[in-house]
Backbone bond lengths (Angstrom), bond angles and torsions (degrees), N, CA, C in turn:
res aa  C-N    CA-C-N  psi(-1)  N-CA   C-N-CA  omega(-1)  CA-C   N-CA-C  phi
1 X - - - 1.451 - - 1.517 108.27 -
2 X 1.427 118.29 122.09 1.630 128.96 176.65 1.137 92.78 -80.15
3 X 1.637 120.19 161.76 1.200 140.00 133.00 1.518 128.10 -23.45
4 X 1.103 128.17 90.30 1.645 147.31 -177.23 1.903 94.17 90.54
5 X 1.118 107.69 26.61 1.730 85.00 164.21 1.363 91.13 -127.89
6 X 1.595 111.20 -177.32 1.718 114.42 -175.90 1.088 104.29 -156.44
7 X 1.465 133.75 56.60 1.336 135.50 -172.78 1.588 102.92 -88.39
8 X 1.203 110.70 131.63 1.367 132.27 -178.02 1.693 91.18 -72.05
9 X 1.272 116.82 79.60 1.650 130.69 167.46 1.323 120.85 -126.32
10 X 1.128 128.31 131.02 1.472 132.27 176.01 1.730 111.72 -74.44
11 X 1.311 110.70 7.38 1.240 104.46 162.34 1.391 162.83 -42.64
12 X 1.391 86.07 -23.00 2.003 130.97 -149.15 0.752 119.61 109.27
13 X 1.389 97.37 162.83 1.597 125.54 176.91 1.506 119.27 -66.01
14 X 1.326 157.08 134.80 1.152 141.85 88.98 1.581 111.07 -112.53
15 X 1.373 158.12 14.86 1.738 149.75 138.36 0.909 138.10 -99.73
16 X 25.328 148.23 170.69 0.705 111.08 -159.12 1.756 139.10 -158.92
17 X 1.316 68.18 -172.13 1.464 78.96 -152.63 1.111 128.43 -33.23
18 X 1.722 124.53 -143.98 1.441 122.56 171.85 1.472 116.70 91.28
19 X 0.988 93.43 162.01 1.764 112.67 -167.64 1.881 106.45 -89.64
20 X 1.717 105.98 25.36 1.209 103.22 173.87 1.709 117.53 88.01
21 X 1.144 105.68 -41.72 1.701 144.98 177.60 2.037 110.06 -39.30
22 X 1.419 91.56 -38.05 1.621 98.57 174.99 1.875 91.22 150.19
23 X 1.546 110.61 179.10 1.422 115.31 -157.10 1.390 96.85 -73.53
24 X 1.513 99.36 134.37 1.811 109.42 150.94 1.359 101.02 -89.54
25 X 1.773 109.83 118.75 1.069 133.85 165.07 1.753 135.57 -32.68
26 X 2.126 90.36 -29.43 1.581 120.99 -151.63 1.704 96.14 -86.19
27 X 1.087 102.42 -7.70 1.549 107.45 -173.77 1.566 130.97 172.26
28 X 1.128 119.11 172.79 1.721 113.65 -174.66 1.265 105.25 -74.06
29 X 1.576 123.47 147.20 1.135 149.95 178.29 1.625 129.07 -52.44
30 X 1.223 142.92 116.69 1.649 119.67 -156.56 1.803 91.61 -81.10
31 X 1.396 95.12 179.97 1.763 104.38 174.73 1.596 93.68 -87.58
32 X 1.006 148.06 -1.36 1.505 143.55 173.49 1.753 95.43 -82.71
33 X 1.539 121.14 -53.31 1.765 117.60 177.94 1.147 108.04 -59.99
34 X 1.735 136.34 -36.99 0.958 112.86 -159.47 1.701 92.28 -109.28
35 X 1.322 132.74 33.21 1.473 127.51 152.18 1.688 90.75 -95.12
36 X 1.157 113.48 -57.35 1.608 109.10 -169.67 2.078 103.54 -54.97
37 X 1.080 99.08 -51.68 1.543 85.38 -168.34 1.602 119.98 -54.08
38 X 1.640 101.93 -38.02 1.624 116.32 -159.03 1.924 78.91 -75.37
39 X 0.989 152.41 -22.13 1.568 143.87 -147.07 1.711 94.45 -98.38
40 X 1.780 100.33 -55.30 1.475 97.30 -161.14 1.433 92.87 -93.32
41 X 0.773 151.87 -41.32 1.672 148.48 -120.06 1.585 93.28 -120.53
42 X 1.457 130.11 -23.47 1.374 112.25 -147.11 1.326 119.78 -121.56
43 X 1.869 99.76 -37.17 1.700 109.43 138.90 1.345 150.47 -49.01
44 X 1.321 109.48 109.38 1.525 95.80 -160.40 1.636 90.07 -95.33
45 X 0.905 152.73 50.09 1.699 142.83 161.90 2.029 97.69 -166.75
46 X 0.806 102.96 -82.36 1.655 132.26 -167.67 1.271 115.18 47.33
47 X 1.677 106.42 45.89 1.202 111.69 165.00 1.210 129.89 -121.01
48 X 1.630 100.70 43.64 1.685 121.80 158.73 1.653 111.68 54.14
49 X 1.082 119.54 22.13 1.700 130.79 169.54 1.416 106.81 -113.46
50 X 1.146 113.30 13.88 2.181 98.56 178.99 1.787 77.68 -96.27
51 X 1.657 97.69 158.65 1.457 121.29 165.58 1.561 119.18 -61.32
52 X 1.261 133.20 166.33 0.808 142.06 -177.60 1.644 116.46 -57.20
53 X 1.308 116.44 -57.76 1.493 111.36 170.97 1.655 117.44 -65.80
54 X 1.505 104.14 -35.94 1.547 113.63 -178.99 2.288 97.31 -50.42
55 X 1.447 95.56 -44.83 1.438 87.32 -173.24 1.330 123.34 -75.95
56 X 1.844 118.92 -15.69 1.495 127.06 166.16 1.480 107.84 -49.54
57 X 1.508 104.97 -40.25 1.695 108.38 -177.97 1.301 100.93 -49.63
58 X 1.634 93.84 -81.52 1.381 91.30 -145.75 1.688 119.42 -57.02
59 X 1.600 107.63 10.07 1.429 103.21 -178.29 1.599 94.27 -82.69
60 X 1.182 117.78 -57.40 1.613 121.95 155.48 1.351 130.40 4.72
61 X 1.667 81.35 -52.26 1.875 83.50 -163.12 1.805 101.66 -97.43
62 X 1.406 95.39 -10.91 1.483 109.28 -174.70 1.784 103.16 -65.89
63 X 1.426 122.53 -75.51 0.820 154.01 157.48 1.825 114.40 -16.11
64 X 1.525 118.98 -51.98 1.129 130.01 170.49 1.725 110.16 -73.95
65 X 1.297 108.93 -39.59 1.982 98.42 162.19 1.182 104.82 -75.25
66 X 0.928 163.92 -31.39 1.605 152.13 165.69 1.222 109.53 -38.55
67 X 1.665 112.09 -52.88 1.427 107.48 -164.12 1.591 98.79 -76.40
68 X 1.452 131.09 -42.49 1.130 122.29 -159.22 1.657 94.68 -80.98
69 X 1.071 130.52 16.10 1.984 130.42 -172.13 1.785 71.19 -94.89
70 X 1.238 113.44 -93.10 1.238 137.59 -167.99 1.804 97.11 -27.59
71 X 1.363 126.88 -66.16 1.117 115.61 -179.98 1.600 136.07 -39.39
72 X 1.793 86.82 -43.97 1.617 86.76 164.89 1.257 133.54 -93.96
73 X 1.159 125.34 8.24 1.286 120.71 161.40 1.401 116.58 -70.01
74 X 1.691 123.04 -43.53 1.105 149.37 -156.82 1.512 109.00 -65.80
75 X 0.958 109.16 -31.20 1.324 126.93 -168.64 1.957 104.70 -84.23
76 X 0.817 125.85 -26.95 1.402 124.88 157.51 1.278 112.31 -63.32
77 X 1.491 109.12 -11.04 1.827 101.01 179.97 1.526 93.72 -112.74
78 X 1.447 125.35 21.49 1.479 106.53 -179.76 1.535 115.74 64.31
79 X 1.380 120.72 29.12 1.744 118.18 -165.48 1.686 82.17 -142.17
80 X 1.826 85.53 121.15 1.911 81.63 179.44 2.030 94.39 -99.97
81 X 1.119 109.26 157.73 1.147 118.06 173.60 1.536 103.71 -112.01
82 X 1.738 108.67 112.66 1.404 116.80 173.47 1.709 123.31 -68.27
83 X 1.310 125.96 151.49 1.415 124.18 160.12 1.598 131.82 -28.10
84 X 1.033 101.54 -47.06 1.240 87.22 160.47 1.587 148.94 -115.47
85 X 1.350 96.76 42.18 1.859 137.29 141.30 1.537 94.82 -50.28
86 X 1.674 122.21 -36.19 1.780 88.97 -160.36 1.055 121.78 -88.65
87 X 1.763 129.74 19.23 1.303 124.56 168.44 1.699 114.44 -93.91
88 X 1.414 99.71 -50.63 1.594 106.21 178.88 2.169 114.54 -60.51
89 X 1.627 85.59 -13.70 1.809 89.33 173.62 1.659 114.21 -75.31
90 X 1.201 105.46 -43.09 1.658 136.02 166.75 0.981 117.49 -42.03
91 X 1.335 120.48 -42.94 1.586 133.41 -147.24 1.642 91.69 -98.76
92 X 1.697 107.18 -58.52 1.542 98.24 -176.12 0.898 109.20 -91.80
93 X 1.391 136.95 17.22 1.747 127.63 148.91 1.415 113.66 -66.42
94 X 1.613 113.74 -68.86 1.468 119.79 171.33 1.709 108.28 -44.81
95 X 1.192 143.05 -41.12 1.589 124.22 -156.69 1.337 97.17 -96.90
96 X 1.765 128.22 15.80 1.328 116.66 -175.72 1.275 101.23 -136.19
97 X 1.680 114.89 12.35 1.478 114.04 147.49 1.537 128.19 -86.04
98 X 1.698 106.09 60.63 1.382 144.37 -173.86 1.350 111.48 36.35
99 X 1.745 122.82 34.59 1.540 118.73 130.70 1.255 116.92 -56.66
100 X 1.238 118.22 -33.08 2.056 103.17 -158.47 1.397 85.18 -143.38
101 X 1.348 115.75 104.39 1.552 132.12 178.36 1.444 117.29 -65.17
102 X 0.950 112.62 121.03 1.852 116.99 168.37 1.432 116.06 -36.95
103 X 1.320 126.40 108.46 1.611 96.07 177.00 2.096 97.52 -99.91
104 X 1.280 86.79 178.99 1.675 90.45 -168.73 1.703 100.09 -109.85
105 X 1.024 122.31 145.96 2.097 132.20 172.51 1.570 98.68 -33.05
106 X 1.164 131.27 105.29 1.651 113.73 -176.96 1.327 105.64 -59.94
107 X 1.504 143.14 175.94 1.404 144.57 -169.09 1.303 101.37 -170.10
108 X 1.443 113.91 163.55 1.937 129.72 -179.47 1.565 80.22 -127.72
109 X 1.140 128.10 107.90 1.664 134.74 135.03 1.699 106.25 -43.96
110 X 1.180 95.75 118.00 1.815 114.76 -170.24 2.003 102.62 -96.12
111 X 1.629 94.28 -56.87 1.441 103.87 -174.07 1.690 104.48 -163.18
112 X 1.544 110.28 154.15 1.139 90.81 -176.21 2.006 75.71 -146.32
113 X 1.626 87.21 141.70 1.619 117.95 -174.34 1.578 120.28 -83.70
114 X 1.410 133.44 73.19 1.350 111.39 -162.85 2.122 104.78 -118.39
115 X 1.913 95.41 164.63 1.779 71.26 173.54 1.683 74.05 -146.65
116 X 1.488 97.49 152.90 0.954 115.99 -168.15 1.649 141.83 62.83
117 X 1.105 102.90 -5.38 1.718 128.35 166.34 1.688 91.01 105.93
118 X 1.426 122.37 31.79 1.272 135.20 148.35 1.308 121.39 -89.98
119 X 1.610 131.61 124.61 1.521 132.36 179.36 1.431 83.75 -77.31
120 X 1.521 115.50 132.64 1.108 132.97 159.18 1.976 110.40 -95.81
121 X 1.547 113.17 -65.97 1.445 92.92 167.64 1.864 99.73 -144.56
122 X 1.266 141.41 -155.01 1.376 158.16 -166.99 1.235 98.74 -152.59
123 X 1.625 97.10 139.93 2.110 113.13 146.25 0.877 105.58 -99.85
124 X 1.494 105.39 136.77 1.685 97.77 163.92 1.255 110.32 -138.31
125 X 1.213 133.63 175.91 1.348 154.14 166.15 1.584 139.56 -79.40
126 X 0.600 142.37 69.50 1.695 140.66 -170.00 1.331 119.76 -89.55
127 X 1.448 123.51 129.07 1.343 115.74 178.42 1.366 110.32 -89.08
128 X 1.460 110.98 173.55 1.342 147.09 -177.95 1.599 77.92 -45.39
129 X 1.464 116.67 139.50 1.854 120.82 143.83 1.391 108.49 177.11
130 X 1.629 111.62 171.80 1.394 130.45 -178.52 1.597 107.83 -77.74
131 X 1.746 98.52 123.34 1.474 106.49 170.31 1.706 106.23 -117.73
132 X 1.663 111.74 154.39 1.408 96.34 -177.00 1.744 89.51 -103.43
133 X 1.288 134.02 150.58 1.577 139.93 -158.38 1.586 95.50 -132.31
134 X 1.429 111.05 146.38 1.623 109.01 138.12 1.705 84.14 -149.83
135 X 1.439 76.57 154.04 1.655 104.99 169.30 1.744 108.55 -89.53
136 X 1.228 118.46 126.11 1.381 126.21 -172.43 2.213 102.21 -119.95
137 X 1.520 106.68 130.73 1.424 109.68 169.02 1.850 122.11 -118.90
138 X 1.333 121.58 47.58 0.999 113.42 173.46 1.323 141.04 -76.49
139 X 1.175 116.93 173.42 1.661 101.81 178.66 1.527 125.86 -69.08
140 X 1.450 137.46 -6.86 1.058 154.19 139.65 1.400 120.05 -121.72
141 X 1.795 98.52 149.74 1.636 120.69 -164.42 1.814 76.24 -66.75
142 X 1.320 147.07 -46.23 1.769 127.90 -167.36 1.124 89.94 -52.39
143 X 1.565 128.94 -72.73 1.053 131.37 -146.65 1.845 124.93 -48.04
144 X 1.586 98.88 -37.00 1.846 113.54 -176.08 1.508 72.77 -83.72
145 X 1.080 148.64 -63.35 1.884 107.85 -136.11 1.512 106.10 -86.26
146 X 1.594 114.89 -7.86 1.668 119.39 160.60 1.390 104.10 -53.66
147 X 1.064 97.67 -64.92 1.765 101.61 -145.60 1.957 85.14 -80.83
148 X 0.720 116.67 -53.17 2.050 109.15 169.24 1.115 111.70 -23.81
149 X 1.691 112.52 -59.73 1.586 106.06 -171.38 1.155 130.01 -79.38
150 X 1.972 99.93 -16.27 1.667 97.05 171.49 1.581 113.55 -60.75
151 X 1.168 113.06 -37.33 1.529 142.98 -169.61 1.449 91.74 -43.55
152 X 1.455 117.91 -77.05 1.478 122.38 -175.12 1.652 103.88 -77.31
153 X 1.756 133.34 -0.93 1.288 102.81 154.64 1.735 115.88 -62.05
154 X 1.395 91.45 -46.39 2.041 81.17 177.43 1.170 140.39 -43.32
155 X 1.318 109.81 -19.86 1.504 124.21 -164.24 1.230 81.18 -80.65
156 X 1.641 112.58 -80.34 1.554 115.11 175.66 1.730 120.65 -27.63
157 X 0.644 129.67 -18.32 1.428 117.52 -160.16 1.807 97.74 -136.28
158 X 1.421 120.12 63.32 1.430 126.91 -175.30 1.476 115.73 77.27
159 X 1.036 125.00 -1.68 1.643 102.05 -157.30 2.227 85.67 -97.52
160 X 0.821 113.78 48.00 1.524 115.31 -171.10 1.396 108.57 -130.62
161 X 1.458 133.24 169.70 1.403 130.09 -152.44 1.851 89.67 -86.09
162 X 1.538 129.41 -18.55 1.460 115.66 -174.06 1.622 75.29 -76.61
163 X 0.839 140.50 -106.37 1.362 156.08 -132.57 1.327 126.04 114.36
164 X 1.605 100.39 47.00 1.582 98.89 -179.18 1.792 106.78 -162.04
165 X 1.074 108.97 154.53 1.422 110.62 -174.28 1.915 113.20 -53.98
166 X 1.666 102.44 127.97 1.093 107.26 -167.16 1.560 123.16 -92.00
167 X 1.601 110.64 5.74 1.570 102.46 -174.41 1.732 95.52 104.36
168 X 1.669 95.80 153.33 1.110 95.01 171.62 1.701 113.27 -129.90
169 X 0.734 110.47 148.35 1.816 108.87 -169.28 1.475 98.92 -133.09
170 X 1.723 114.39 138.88 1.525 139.05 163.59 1.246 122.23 -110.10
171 X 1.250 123.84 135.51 1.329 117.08 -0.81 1.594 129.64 -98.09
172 X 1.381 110.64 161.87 1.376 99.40 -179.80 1.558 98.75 -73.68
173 X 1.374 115.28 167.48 1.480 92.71 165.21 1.698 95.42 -170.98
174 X 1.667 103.51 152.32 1.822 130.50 -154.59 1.747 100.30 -107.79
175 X 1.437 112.96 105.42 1.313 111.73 171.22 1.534 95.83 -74.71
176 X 1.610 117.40 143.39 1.918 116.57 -176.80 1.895 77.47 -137.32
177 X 1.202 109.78 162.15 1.283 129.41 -145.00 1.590 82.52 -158.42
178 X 1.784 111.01 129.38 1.288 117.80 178.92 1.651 103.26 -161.76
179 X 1.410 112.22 167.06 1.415 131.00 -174.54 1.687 91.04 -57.51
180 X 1.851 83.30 161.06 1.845 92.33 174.15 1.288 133.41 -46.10
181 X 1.648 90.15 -43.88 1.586 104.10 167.25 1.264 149.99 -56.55
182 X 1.523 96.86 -22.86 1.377 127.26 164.32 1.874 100.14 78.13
183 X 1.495 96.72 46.83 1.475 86.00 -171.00 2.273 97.40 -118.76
184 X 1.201 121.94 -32.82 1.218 132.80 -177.91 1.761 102.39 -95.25
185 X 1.064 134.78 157.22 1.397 149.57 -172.09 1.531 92.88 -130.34
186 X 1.572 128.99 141.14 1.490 151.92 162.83 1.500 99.80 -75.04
187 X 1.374 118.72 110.97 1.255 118.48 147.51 1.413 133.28 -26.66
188 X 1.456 111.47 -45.26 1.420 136.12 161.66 2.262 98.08 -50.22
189 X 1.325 82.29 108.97 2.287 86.92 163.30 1.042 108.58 -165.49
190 X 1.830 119.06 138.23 1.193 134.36 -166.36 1.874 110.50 -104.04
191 X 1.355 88.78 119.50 2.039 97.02 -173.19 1.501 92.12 -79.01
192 X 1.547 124.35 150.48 1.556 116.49 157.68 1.272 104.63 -165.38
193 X 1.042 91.96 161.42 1.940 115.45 -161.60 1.426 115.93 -139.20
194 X 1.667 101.72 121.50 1.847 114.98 -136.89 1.846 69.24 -88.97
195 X 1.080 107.09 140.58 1.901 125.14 156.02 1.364 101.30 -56.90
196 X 1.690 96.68 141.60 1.288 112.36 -177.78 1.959 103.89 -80.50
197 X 1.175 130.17 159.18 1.581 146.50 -141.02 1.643 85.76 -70.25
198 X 1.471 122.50 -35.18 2.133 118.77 -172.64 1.289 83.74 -89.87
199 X 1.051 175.05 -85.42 1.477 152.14 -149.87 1.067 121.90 -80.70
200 X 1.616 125.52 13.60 1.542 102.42 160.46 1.808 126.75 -90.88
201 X 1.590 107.68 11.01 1.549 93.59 147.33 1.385 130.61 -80.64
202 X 1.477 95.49 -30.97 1.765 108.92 -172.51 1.007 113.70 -122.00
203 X 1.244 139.65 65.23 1.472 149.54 -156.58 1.713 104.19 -66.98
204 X 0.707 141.10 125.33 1.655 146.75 -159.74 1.971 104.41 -97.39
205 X 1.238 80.70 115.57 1.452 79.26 -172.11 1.748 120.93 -63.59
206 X 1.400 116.10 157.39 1.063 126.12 -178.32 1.642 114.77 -78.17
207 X 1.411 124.40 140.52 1.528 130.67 156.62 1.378 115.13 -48.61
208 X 1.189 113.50 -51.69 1.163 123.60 -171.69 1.671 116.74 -60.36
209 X 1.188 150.52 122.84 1.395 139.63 -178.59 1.330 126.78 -72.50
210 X 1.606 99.32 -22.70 1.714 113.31 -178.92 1.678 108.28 -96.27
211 X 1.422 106.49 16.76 1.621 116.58 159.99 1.029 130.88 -89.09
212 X 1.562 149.09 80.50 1.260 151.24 -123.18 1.868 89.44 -106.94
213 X 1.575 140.66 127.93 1.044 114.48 128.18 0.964 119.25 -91.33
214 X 2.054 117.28 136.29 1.260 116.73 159.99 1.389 119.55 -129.51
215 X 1.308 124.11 156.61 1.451 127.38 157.60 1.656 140.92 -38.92
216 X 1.031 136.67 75.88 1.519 132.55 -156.49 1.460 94.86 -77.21
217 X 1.086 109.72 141.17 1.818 109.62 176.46 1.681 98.27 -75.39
218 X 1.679 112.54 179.16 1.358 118.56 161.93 1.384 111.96 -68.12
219 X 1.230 112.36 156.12 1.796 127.28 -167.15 1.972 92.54 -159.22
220 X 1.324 69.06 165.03 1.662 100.96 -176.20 1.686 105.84 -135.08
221 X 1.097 115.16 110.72 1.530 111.83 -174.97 1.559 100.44 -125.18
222 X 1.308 107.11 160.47 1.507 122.60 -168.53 1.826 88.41 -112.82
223 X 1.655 129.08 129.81 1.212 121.24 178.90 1.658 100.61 -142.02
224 X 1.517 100.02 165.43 1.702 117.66 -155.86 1.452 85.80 -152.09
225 X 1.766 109.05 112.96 1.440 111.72 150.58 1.095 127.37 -54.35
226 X 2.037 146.90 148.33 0.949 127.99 140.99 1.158 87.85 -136.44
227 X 1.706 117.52 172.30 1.376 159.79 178.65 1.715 106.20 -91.73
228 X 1.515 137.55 145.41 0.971 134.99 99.07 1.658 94.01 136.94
229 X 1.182 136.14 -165.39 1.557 118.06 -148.24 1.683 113.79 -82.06
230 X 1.349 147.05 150.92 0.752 148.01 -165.84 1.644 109.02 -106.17
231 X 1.688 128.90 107.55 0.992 130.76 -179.77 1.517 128.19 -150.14
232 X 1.291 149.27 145.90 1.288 119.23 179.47 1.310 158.55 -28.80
233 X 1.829 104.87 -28.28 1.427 110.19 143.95 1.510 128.08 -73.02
234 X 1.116 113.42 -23.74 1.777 106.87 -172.16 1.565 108.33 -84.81
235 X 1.431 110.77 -29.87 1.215 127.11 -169.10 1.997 92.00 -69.86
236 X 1.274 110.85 -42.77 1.602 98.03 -167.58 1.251 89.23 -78.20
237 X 1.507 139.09 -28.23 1.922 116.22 -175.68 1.284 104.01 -59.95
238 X 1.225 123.12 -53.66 1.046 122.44 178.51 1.298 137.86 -50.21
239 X 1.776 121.07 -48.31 1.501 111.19 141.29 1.393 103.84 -31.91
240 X 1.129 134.55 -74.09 2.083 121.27 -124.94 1.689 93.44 -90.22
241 X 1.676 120.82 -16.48 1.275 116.54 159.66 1.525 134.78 -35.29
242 X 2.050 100.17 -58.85 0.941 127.69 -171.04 1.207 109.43 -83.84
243 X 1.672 138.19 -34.53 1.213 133.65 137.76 1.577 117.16 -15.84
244 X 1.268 130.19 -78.46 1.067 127.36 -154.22 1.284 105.16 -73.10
245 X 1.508 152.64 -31.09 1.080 166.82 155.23 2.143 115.27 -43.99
246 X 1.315 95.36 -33.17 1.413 91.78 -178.14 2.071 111.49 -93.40
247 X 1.221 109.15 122.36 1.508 132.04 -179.38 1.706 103.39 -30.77
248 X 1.214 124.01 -30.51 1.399 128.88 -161.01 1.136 100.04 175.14
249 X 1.702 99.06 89.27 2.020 102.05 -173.23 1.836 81.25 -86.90
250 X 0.985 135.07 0.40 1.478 113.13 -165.09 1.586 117.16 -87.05
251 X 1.961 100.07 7.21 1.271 105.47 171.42 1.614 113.82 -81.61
252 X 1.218 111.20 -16.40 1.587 120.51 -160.80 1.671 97.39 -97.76
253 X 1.017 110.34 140.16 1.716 125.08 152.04 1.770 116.52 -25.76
254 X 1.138 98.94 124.87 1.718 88.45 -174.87 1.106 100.28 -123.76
255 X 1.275 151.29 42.09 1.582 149.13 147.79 1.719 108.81 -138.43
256 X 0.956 133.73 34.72 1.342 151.03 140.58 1.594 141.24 -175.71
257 X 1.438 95.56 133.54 1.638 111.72 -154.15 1.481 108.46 -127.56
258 X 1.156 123.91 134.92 1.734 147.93 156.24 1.000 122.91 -43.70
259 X 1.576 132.47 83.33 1.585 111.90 142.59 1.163 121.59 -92.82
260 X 1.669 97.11 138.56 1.485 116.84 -174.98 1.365 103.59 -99.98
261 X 1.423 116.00 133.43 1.549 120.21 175.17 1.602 104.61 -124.81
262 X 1.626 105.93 132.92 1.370 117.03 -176.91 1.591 98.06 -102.30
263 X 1.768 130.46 -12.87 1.255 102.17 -159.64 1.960 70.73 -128.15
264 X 1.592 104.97 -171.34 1.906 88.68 -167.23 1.209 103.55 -99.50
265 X 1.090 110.27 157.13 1.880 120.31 -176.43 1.280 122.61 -20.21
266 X 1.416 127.60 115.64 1.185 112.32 145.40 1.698 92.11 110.99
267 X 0.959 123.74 -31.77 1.573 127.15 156.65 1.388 127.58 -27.42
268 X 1.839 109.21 96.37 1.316 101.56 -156.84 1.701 125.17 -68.36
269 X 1.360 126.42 20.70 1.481 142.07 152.72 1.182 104.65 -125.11
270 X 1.350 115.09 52.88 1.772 108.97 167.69 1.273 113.00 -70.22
271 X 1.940 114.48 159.76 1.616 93.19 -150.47 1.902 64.30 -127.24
272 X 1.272 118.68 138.15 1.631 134.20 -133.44 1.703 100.27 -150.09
273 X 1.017 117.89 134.60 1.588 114.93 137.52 1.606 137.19 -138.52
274 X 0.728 135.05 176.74 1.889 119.26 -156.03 1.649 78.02 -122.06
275 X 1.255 107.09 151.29 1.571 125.61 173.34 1.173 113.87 -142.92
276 X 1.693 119.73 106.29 1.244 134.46 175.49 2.015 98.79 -77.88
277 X 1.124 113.55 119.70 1.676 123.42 139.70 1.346 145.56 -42.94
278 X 1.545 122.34 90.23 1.634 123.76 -167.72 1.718 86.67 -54.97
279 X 0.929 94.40 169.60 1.789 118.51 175.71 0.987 90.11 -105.04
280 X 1.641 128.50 137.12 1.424 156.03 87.31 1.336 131.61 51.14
């Protein structure tokens, strides 16, 4: 991995919450709270008899609590969410109230490591495909994969040469780049978001300029679920966890590693896994 690219290569290294109920403060909101919230909490009729302008409103007014749900959570992480967050928030709220299905990274399960009838970690397989990348440098790892993922919500959600919402695919996931030791994390980390299965011949380019699509070759990665917020300390237990657990970590890349996030950044039960890189 070069500097501003993030190819899933074993080459080397260089790249909320709540019970639905209203915002957990503790962290960003999953896309499961904010289908449940925007459905129950946000409609005030939804029984398809208001007039035509009466219903522009209430998409209006729909759309403007989303952003301010999302705003305030965000803000416990120091990540402001700008105005115009409230269309691409809209867009993948509505297409993930199971019109436009999530698809998941397809994978070949190679081997999976367990003791005691505990999964300890998986190999897996990944093919060759189009990811859309940006490289993010903020002053905290919350802060780049906030403001990263809003970045690639736009793409997703019109800001691309079709001009229309592109699907959503899991996991998103943060190449972080760190010393040999695996003890400091690079401010410097690249967010990216694998194309859904109809755009990976023709991947639709991004508005944005600091949206790179590129090709990741096939890889073989060794991965370890964890639970709970994703930040520079948890992120290094988790490296030196998965270290000690793998038979011969000295096959894998040791200065840059994968977190994969299934629920969105910063979500204080984010449901996570760390992905060590076979070498090349």
């Amino acid at each position: 991995m070069d500097r501003g690219g993030c190819q899933m290569s074993g080459g080397g290294g260089g790249g909320g919450g709540g019970d639905g109920s209203g915002p957990d403060r503790s962290g960003m909101i999953t896309l499961e709270d904010l289908e449940s919230f925007s459905e129950d909490q946000l409609s005030d009729s939804g029984n398809g008899s208001l007039e035509e302008a009466g219903e522009i409103m209430e998409e209006d007014e729909e759309s403007d609590r989303l952003l301010h749900y999302w705003q305030d959570v965000a803000r416990g992480h120091q990540v402001e969410v700008s105005q115009d967050m409230a269309e691409p928030i809209q867009l993948l709220t509505s297409n993930n109230q199971g019109r436009s299905p999530r698809e998941h990274i397809p994978f070949t399960l190679l081997t999976r490591k367990e003791k005691c009838g505990e999964l300890l970690y998986e190999k897996r397989h990944y093919e060759k495909g189009h990811w859309a990348c940006i490289t993010m440098r903020e002053d905290t790892y919350e802060q780049s994969i906030c403001y990263g993922f809003m970045r690639i919500m736009r793409y997703i959600c019109q800001q691309n040469s079709l001009g229309h919402y592109l699907g959503m695919t899991l996991p998103i996931i943060t190449v972080v780049r760190t010393d040999e030791n695996q003890s400091v994390i690079s401010h410097e980390i690249t967010v990216a978001y694998y194309l859904p299965a109809e755009h990976q011949a023709q991947p639709p380019q991004p508005n944005d300029n600091e949206i790179i699509i590129e090709i990741w070759p096939a890889s073989v990665v060794y991965t370890r679920a964890f639970t709970g917020p994703t930040n520079e300390v948890t992120i290094i237990n988790q490296i030196n966890a998965m270290a000690e657990l793998l038979d011969c970590p000295e096959v894998c890349v040791n200065d840059s590693f994968i977190v994969a996030g299934y629920t969105n950044p910063a979500h204080s039960n984010r449901q996570n896994e760390i992905w060590f890189l076979e070498r090349r």
